[in-house]
C-alpha positions in Angstrom: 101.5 -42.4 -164.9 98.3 -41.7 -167.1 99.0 -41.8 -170.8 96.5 -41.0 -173.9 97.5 -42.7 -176.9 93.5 -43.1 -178.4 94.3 -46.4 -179.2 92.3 -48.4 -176.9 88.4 -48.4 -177.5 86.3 -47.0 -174.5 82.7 -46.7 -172.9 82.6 -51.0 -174.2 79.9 -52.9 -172.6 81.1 -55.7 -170.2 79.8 -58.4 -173.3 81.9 -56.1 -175.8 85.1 -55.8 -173.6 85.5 -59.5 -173.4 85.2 -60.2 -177.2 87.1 -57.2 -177.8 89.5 -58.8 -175.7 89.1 -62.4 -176.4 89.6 -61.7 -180.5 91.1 -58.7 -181.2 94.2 -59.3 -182.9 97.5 -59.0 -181.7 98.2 -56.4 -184.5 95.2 -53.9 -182.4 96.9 -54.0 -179.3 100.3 -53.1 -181.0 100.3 -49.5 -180.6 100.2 -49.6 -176.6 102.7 -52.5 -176.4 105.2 -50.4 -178.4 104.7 -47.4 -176.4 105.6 -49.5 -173.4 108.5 -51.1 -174.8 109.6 -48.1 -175.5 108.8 -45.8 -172.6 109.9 -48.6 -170.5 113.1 -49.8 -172.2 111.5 -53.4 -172.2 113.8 -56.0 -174.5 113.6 -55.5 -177.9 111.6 -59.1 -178.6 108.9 -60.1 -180.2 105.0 -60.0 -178.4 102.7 -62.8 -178.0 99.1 -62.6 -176.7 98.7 -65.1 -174.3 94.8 -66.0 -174.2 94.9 -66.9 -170.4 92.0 -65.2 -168.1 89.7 -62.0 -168.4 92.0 -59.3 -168.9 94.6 -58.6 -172.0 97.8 -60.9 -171.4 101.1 -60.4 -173.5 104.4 -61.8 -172.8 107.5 -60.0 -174.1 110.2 -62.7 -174.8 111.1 -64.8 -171.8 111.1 -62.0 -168.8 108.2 -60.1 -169.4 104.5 -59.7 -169.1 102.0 -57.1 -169.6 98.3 -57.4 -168.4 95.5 -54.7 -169.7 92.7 -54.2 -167.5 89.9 -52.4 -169.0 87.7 -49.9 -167.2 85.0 -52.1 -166.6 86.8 -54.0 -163.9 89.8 -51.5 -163.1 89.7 -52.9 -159.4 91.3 -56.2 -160.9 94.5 -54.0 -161.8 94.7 -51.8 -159.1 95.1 -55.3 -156.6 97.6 -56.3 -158.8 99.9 -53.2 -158.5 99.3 -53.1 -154.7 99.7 -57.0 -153.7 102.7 -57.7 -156.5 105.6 -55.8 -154.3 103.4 -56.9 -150.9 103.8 -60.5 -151.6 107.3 -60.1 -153.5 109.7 -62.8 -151.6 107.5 -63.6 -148.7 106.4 -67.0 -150.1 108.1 -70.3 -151.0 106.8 -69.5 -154.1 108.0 -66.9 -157.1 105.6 -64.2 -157.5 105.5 -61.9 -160.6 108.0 -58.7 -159.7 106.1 -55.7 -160.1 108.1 -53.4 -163.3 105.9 -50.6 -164.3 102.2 -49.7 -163.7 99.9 -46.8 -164.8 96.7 -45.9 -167.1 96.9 -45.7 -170.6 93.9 -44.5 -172.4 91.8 -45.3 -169.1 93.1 -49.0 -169.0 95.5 -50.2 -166.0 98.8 -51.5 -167.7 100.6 -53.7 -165.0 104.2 -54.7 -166.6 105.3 -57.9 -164.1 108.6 -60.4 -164.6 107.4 -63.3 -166.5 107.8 -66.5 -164.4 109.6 -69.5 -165.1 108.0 -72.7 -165.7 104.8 -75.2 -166.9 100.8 -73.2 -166.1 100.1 -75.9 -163.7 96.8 -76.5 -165.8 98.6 -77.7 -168.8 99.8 -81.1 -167.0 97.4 -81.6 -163.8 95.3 -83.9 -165.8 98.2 -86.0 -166.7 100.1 -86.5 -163.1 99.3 -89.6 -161.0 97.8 -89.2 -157.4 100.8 -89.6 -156.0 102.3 -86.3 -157.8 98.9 -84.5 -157.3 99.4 -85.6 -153.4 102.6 -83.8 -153.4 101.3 -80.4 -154.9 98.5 -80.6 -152.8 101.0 -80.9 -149.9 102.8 -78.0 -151.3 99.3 -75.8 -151.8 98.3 -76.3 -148.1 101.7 -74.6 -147.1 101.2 -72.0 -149.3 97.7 -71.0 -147.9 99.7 -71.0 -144.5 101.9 -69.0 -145.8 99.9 -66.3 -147.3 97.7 -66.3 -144.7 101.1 -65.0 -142.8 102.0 -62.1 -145.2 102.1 -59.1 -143.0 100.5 -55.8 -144.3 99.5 -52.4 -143.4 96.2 -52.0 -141.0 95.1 -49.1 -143.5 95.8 -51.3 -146.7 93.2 -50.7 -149.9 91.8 -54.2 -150.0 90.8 -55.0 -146.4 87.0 -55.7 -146.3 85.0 -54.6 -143.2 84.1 -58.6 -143.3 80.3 -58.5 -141.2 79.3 -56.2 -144.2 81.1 -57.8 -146.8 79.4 -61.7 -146.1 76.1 -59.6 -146.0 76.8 -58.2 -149.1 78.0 -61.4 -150.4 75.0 -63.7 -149.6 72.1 -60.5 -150.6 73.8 -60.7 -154.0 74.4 -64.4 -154.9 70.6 -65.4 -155.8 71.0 -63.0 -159.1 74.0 -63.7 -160.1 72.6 -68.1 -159.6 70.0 -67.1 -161.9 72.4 -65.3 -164.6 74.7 -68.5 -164.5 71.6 -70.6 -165.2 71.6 -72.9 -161.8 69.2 -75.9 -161.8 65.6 -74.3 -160.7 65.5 -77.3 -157.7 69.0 -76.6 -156.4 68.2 -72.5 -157.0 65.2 -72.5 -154.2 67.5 -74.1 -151.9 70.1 -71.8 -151.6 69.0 -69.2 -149.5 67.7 -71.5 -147.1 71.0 -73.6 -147.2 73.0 -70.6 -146.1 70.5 -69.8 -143.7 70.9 -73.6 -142.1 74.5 -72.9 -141.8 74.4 -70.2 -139.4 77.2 -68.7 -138.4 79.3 -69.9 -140.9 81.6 -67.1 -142.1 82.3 -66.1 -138.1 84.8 -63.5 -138.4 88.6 -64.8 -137.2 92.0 -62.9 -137.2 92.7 -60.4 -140.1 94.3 -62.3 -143.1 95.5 -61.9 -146.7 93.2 -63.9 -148.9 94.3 -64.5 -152.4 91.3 -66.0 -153.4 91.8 -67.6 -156.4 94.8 -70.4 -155.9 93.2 -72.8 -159.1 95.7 -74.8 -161.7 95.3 -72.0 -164.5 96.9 -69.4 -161.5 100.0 -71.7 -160.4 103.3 -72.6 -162.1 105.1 -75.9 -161.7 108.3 -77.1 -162.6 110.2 -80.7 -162.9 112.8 -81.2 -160.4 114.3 -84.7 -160.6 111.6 -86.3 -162.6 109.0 -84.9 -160.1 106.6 -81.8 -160.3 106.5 -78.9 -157.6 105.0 -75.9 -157.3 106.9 -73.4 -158.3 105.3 -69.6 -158.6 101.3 -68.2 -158.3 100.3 -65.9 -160.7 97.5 -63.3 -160.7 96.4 -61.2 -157.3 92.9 -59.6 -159.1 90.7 -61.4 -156.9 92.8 -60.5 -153.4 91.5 -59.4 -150.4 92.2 -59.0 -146.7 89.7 -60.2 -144.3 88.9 -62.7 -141.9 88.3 -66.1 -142.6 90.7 -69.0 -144.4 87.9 -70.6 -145.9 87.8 -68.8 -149.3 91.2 -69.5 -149.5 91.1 -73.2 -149.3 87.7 -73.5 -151.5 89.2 -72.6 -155.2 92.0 -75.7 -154.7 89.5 -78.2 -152.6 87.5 -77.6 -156.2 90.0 -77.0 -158.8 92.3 -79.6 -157.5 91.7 -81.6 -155.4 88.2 -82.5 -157.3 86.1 -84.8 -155.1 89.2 -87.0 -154.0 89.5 -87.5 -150.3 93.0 -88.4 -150.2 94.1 -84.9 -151.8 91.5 -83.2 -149.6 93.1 -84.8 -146.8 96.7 -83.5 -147.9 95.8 -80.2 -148.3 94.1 -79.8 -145.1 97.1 -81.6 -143.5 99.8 -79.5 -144.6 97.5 -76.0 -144.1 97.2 -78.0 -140.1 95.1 -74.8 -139.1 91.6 -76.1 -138.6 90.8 -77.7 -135.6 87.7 -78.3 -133.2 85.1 -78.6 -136.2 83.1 -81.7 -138.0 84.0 -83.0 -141.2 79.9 -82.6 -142.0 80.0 -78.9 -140.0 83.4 -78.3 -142.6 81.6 -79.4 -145.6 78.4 -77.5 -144.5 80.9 -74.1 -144.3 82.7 -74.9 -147.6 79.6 -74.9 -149.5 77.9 -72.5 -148.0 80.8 -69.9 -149.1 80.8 -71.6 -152.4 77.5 -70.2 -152.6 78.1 -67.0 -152.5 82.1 -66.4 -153.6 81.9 -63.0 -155.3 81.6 -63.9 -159.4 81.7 -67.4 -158.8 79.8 -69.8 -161.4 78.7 -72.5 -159.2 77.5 -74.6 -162.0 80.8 -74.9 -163.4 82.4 -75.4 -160.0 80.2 -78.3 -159.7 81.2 -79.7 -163.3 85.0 -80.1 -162.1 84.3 -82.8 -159.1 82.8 -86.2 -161.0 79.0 -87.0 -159.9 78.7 -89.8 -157.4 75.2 -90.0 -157.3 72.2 -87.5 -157.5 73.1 -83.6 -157.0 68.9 -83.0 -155.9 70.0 -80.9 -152.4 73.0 -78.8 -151.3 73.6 -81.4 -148.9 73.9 -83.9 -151.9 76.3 -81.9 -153.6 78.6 -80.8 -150.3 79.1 -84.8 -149.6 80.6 -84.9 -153.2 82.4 -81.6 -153.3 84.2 -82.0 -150.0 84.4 -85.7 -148.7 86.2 -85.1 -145.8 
């Protein structure tokens, strides 16, 4: 479904589509959102923006979210559309149910079920290690499990994976130098990769979600205890062929420099085998390096420094001690 309403502003720079999005009131966005409660018969309740992630967020009441992907990164829509109904009941987890999807004024609308629940963000600082041991448990089942989801052999996302790594590690020195990384570590990146060989050896055809973090998962309370509970947001998606990026964002986000949680996730996930802790840590930072539109400075910032961060090697021990 393609709709024109003029409402939305176009040809916006990638700067002046995030602070369009980031501070334009809710009143600016009103138009569209009442065209879709309309067109769609959504509940007549009142809309909130939600100021979660790069794209426009509104919830609709209790049941109902909308997400407005502008032009700039349409691709980020288009996944969700394709991988909401792929992934919809395959997972111990809730996943958004897809509702509605088209283009309105050149933006992707995606209208998704609103999940139940706590943003997993909003208390992981707060829960002890023994809580943070059992989501972790709960996350390594999860990338089983996703790395599971069966899908068509023609399906939009797969990456023809030699080509994509190429790609990958040709374009991660510009995109260090836009985030700013420290000139020392910055001349030792290429050469880090290059020490790591083979490290992104292509294995069995998976789905990747790519971005399992605390700000993407839901949690609830069950019996004074938090679990897991739904995952959120399929932009980032791809199918290709190794589990690595799909254990990277949570080692980080989560797990944040603590062995024992390390050690849970990798337990429960039980999939890697044959392979060094050091030749593991030497992998996970290698595609650290060059995760499309990762900021590896800020990566860095969420695992506490334990000494001097002067090599790769410095900052792999601290990232991942297996």
């Amino acid at each position: 479904m393609t709709i024109v309403l003029n409402c939305l502003p176009q040809n916006l720079d990638n700067a002046a589509c995030n602070d369009f999005i980031a501070n334009a009131p809710l009143t600016a966005w009103m138009p569209v959102l009442k065209y879709l409660q309309q067109a769609f018969d959504l509940p007549a309740e009142p809309w909130e923006k939600i100021p979660l992630g790069a794209n426009a967020l509104f919830g609709l009441g209790e049941g109902v979210i909308v997400k407005l992907v502008p032009p700039n990164w349409r691709r980020q829509g288009d996944k969700e559309i394709l991988v909401a109904p792929l992934l919809e009941g395959k997972l111990s987890l809730q996943t958004p149910r897809l509702i509605a999807s088209g283009e309105i004024d050149h933006w992707v609308f995606v209208i998704f079920s609103r999940l139940q629940g706590t943003l997993l963000a909003d208390i992981w600082p707060s829960l002890d290690i023994e809580q943070k041991r059992s989501i972790m448990l709960q996350t390594g089942q999860l990338v089983r499990e996703l790395g599971s989801v069966k899908f068509d052999a023609d399906i939009a996302i797969k990456v023809d994976w030699p080509n994509y790594i190429r790609d990958l590690i040709t374009d991660c020195m510009a995109r260090h130098q836009r985030r700013k990384m420290p000139e020392t570590l910055l001349a030792q990146v290429m050469p880090y990769i290059e020490a790591a060989g083979d490290f992104a050896k292509a294995g069995d055809l998976r789905f990747i979600h790519m971005d399992i973090h605390p700000w993407n998962l839901m949690a609830k309370q069950e019996q004074g205890q938090w679990r897991l509970s739904g995952l959120l947001d399929f932009g980032d998606a791809i199918v290709g062929n190794s589990d690595r990026f799909e254990l990277l964002t949570p080692m980080i986000f989560m797990a944040q420099g603590n062995p024992l949680l390390l050690q849970a996730l990798l337990q429960s996930y039980g999939e890697i085998t044959n392979i060094s802790a050091a030749e593991l840590q030497r992998q996970l930072t290698a595609y650290m390096l060059i995760r499309p539109d990762s900021d590896v400075t800020f990566c860095m910032q969420q695992v506490p420094a334990d000494g001097p961060r002067n090599s790769w090697e410095q900052v792999a021990a601290q990232m991942f001690p297996l």
